[in-house]
N, C-alpha and C positions, 0 to 999 in steps of 0.2 A: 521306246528305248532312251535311256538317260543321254543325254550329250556332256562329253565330257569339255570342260573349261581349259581358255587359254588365259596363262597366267602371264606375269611380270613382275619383276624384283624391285623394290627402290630402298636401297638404303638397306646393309647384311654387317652390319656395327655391331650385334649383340647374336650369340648365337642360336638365338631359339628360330632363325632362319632357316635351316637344318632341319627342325623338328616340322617345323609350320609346311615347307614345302616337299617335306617326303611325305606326311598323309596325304597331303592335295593330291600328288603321284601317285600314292598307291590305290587312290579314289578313281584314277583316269585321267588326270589332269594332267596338260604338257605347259613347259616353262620353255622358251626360247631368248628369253631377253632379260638382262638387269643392269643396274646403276647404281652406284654409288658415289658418295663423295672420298675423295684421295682413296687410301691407300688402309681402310681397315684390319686388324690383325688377323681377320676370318677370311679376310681375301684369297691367299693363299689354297686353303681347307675348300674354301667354295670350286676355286677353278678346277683345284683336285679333284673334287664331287661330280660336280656337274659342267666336265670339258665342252655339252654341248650347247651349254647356255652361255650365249653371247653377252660381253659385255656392251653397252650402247653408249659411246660418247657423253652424250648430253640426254639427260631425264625427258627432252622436249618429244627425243623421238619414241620413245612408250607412251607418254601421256597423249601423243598424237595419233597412234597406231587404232585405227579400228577395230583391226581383229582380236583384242584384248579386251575378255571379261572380266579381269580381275586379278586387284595390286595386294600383291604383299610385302609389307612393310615392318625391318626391324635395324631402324635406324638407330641412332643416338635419341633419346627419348624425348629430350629439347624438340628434334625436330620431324617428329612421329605428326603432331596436328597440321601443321604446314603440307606436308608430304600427302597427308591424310583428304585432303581437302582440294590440294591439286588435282589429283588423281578424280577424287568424289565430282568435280567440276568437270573433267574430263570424258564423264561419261561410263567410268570404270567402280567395280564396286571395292569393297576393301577390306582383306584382312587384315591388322597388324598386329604388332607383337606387344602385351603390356606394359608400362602403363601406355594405353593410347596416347594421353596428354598429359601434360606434367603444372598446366595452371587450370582455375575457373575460366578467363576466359579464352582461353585457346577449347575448353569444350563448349563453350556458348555457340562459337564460330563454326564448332563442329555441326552442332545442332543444328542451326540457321542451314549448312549447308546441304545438311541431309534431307532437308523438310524441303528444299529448293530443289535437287536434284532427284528427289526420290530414291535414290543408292543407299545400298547397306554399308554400315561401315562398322565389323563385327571387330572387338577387341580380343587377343586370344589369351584367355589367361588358362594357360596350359595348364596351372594343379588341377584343373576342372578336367579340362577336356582333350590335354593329354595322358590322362590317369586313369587307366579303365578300372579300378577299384574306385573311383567317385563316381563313374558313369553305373558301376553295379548299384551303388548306395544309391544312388537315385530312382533304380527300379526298387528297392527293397524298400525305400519310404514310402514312395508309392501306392506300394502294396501295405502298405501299414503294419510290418512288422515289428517296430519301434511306437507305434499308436502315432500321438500328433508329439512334434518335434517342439520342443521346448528352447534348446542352446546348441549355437557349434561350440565347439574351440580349437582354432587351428594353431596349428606351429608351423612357421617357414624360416627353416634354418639354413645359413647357408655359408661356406666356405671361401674365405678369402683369396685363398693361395690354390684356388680348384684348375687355375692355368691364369695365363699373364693377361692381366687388366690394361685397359688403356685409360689413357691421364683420364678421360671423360669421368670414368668411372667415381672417381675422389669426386668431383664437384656438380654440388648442391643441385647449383641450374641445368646443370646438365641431365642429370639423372633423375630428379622430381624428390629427391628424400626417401628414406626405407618404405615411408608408411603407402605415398603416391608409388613405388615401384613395386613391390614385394607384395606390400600390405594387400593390393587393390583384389591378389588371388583369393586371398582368405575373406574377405569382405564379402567376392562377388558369393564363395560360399552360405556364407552366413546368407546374404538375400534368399538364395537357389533352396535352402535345407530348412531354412524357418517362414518361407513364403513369405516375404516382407516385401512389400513394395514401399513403402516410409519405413525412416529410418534415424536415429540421434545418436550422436556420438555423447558419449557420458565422460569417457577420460581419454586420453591420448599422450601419451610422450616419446622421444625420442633421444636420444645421447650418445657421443662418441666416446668411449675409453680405451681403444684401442691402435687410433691413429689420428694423434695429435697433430704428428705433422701433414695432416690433411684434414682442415678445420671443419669442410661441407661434408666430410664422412660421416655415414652413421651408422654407427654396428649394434644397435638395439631400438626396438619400438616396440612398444603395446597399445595396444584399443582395446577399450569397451562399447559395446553397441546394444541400443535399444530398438528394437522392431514393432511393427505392426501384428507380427507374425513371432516373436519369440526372442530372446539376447543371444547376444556371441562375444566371445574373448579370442582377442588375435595378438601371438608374440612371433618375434621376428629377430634373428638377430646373425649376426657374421661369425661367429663364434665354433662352427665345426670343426670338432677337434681332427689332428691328419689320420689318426689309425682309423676310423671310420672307414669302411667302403666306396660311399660314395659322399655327396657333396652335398649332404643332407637329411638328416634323418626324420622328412615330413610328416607330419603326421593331421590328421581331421577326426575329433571325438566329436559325434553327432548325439545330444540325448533327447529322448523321447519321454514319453509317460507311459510305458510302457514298455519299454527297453532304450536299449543303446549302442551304437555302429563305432568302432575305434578302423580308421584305414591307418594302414602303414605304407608310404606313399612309394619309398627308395628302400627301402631296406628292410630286413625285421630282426631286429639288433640282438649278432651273438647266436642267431638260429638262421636266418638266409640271407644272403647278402644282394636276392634279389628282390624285387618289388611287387607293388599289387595287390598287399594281403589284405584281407577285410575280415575283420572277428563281430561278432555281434551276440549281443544275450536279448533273451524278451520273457514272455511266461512259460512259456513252450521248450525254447531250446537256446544250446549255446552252441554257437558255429563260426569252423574259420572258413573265408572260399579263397581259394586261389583266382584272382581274376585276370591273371595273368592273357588270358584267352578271352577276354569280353572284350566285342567291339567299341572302338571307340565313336559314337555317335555325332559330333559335332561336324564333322567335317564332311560327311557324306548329305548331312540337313544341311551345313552351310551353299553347297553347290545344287543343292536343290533350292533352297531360297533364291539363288542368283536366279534358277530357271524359272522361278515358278510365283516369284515375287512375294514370298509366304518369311515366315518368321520362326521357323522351327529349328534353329542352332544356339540361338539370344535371342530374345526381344531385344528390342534395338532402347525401349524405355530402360531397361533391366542394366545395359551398356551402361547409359547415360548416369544411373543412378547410382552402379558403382563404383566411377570414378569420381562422381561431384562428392561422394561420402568421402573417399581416399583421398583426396585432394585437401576436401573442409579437416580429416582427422589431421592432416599433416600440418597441416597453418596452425590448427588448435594447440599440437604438439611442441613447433617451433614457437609461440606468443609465450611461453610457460618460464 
């Protein structure tokens, strides 16, 4: 019989909080305890949510507690490896929210801590794995519907004014850059969809034009990437227009040599205003699925790695690999 996990919060600054700890809950998992620093604008929303998770004084008393398998973390992204690492020291394993870390060497320290503690320390980059149309495209590769995968190309667009930013948000340090925050979704794709374990960035930029008077903003990036396993092109930008639906109109075109997977991640623009769609052509057929209803796999393997000390949610290289890439396109980006 599976046992379910007891969690802890550190750090609900960004709101993919929300998202990360209602699968853990609907997997069986209980939350009793979290922390933050002051007074973030999700504060509010969270007590609403979840009146019977205590908040704890001081972070010392979670990272002290034994009865805690496991941190979730979606702090300010500055300070996501710090948080990261206490906890990883503490004996507790770790989800958080991406980008894990926002420099090289705050993921070296990761690294070093991990190899020392033996702890997972899984980064959550939701276009993956909270998308149950990427979780279908990954059985349908699989399966070799599309033959062998040649290119992704993702889009991660997203909306400025989708509700009220905190100052964090404008500055550089704070946030890691579009390519370190946003970008690291579409990247960790490109690894997962062209089997690549190395990896070279070919071009990368980044630029603000639409919020001057916040100099470390940036409302556009692109990558290019060279695999072991196939290329990808990743754009990114702040740009959603208001009549949209929702707060992005994501998209992941996977091509094969033999077909090719277009996911529509938020929305299916002008026909549903809900999500999930997957269309695909190969030699055989053309087909849309609604995957509205596919489970979402990560998180039911993540609590079974905790159990079972296995690796079937991320490899933990796979982690490692696509944040050192998001990180190196973003410095490449900003040298330019």
């Amino acid at each position: 019989m599976k046992r379910s996990l007891n969690l802890a919060v550190l750090g609900i600054d960004h709101g993919h909080i929300f998202d990360m700890l209602d699968e853990m809950i609907k997997e069986g998992c209980k939350c009793n305890h979290f922390w933050t620093e002051g007074s973030p604008l999700t504060l509010k929303e969270f007590n609403k949510k979840y009146p019977n998770i205590k908040r704890a004084e001081n972070k010392s008393e979670i990272l002290k507690d034994n009865k805690i398998d496991m941190i979730l973390i979606s702090s300010i992204p500055k300070d996501r490896a710090t948080l990261s690492i206490e906890a990883l020291k503490s004996g507790k394993d770790v989800m958080v929210d991406k980008p894990g870390c926002t420099t090289l060497d705050q993921l070296e320290d990761l690294k070093r801590t991990v190899k020392k503690t033996g702890k997972i320390w899984s980064v959550n980059f939701s276009e993956r794995f909270h998308v149950a149309a990427v979780a279908k495209a990954e059985e349908l590769v699989a399966e070799g519907k599309i033959g062998k995968v040649k290119q992704t190309m993702g889009t991660g667009p997203h909306r400025q004014g989708n509700y009220e930013r905190p100052d964090w948000f404008y500055e550089r340090e704070s946030y890691g850059g579009i390519i370190t925050d946003i970008g690291s979704h579409q990247i960790h794709q490109f690894l997962v969809f062209t089997n690549s374990n190395e990896a070279k960035i070919t071009h990368s930029m980044v630029e603000n034009t639409t919020k001057k008077e916040f100099p470390g903003f940036q409302d556009f990036g692109e990558i290019n990437l060279t695999g072991n396993g196939g290329y990808g092109y990743v754009r990114l930008d702040w740009f959603t227009p208001d009549a949209l639906p929702t707060w992005g109109d994501g998209r992941l075109f996977i091509f094969g040599d033999k077909g090719f997977i277009e996911i529509r991640k938020y929305t299916d623009l002008a026909k549903s205003d809900s999500g999930n769609h997957l269309y695909y052509a190969n030699n055989e057929e053309v087909k849309h699925i609604d995957c509205s209803d596919v489970k979402l796999p990560y998180f039911g393997n993540l609590i079974n790695d905790v159990l079972n000390r296995t690796e079937s949610a991320c490899s933990q290289e796979l982690t490692y690999l696509t944040m050192e890439l998001a990180i190196k396109a973003q410095e490449i980006a900003e040298k330019k």
